[in-house]
ROVEX-965591 format. One record per residue: y, x, z of N, C-alpha, C, CB in turn; residue in three letters. Coordinates in nm, 2 decimals. Atoms other than C-alpha are relative to their C-alpha. Glycine has a CB too. Layout:
! residues N
REC    n.yy    n.xx    n.zz   ca.yy   ca.xx   ca.zz    c.yy    c.xx    c.zz   cb.yy   cb.xx   cb.zz  rest
REC       Y       X       Z       Y       X       Z       Y       X       Z       Y       X       Z   ALA
...
***
This chain:
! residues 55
REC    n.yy    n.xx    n.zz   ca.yy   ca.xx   ca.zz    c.yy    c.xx    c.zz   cb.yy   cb.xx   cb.zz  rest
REC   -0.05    0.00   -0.13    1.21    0.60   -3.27   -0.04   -0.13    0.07    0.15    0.03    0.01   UNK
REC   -0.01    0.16   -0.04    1.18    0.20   -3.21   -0.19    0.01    0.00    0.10   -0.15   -0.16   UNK
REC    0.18    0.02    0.03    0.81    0.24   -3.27   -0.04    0.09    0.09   -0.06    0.03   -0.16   UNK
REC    0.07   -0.14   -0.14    0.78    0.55   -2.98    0.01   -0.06    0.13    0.10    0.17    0.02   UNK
REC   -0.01    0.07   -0.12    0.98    0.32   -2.73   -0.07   -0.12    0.05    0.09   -0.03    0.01   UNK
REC    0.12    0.12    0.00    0.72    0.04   -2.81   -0.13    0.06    0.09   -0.05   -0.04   -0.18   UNK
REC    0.13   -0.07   -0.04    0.43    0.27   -2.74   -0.01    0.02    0.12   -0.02    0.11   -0.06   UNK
REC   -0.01   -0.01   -0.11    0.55    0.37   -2.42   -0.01   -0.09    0.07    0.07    0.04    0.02   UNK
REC    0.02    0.18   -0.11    0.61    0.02   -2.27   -0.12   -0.02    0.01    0.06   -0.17   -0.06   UNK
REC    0.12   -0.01   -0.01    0.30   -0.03   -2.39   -0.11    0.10    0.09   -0.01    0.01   -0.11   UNK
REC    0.10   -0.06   -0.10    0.12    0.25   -2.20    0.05   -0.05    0.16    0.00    0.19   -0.02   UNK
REC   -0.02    0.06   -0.14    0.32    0.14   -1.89   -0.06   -0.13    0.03    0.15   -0.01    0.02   UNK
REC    0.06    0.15   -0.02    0.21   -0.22   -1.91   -0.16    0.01    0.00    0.05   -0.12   -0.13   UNK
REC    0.14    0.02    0.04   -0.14   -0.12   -1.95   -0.06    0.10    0.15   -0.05    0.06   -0.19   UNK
REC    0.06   -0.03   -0.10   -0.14    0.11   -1.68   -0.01   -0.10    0.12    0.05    0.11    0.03   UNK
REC   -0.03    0.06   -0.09    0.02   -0.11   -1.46   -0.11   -0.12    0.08    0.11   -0.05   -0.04   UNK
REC    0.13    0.07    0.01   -0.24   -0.38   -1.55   -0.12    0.07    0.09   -0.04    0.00   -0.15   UNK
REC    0.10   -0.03    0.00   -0.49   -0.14   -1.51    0.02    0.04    0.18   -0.04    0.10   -0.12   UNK
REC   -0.06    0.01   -0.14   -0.36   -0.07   -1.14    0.01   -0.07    0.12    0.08    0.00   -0.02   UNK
REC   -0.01    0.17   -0.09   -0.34   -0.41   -1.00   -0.16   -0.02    0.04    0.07   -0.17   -0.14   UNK
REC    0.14    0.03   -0.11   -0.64   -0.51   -0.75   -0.03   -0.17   -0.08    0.07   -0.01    0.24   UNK
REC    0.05    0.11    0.04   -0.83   -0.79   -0.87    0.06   -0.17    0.10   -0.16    0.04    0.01   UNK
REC   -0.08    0.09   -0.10   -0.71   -1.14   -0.72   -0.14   -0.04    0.13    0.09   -0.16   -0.11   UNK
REC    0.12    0.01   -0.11   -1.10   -1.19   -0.52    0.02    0.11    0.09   -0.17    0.01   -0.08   UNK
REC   -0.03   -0.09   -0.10   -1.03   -0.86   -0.35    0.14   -0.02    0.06   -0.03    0.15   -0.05   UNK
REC   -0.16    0.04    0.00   -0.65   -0.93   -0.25   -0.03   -0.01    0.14    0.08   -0.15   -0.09   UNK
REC   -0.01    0.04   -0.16   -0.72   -1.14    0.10   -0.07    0.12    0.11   -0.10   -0.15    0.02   UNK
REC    0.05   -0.09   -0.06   -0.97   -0.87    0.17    0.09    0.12    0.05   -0.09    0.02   -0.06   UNK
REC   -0.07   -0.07   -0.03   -0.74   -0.63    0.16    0.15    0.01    0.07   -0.01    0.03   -0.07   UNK
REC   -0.12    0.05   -0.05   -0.41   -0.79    0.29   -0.07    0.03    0.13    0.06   -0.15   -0.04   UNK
REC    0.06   -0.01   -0.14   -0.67   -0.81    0.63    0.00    0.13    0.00   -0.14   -0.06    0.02   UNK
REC   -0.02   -0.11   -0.04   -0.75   -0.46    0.63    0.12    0.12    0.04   -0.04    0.01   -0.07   UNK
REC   -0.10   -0.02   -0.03   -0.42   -0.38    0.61    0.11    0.00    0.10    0.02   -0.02   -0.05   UNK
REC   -0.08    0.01   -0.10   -0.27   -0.54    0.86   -0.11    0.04    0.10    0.07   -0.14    0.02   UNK
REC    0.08   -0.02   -0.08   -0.59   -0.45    1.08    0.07    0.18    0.03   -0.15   -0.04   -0.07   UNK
REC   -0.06   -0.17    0.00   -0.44   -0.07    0.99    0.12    0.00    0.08    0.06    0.07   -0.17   UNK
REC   -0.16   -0.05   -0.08   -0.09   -0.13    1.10   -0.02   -0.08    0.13    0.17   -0.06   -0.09   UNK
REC    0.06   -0.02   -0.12   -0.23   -0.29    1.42    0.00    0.09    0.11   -0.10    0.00   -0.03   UNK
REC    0.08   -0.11   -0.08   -0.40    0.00    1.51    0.14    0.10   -0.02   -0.18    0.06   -0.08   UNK
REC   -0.08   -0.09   -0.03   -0.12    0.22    1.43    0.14   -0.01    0.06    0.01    0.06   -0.08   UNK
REC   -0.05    0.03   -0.07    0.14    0.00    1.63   -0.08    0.02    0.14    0.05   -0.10   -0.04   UNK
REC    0.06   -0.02   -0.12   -0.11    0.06    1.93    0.00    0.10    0.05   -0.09   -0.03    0.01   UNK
REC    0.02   -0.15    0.03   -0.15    0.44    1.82    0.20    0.02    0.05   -0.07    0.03   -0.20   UNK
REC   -0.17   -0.06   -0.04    0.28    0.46    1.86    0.04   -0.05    0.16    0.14   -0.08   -0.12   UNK
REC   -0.03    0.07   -0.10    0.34    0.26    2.14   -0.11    0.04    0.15   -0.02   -0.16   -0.06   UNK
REC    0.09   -0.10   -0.07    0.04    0.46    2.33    0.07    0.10    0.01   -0.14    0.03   -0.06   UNK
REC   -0.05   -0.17    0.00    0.22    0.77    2.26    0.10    0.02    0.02   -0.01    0.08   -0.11   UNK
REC   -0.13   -0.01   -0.12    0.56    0.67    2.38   -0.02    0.00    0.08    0.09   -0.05    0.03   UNK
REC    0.00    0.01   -0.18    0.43    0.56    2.72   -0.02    0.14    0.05   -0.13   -0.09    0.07   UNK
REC    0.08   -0.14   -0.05    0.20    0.91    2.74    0.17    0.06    0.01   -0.13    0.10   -0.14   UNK
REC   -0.11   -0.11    0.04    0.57    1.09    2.63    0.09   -0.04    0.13    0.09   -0.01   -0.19   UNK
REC   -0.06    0.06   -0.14    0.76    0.88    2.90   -0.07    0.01    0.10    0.03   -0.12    0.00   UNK
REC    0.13   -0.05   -0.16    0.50    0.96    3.19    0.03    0.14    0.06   -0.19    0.04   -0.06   UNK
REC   -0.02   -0.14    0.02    0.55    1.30    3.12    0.12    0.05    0.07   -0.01    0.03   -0.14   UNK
REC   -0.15   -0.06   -0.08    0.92    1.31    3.21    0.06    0.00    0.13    0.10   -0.06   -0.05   UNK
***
């Protein structure tokens, strides 16, 4: 049993590992990201005015 709950941690820690973004791609992606939520604070805030126009 002590030796099944080992195994498991183990596959968790290795996926997890395996999961994680390299640390050279990181900044790149932190940018993209906020470039995304950007665009989809522009995308909501567009589409309340349209909805408020409307009334």
């Amino acid at each position: 049993m002590h030796q099944q709950m080992t195994r498991q941690k183990d596959l968790f820690e290795e996926a997890v590992r395996e999961a994680l973004v390299p640390e050279e791609m990181q900044p790149e992606l932190v940018t993209q990201l906020a470039l995304l939520m950007f665009a989809l604070v522009d995308i909501i805030e567009t589409e309340m005015r349209e909805e408020q126009d409307r009334r």
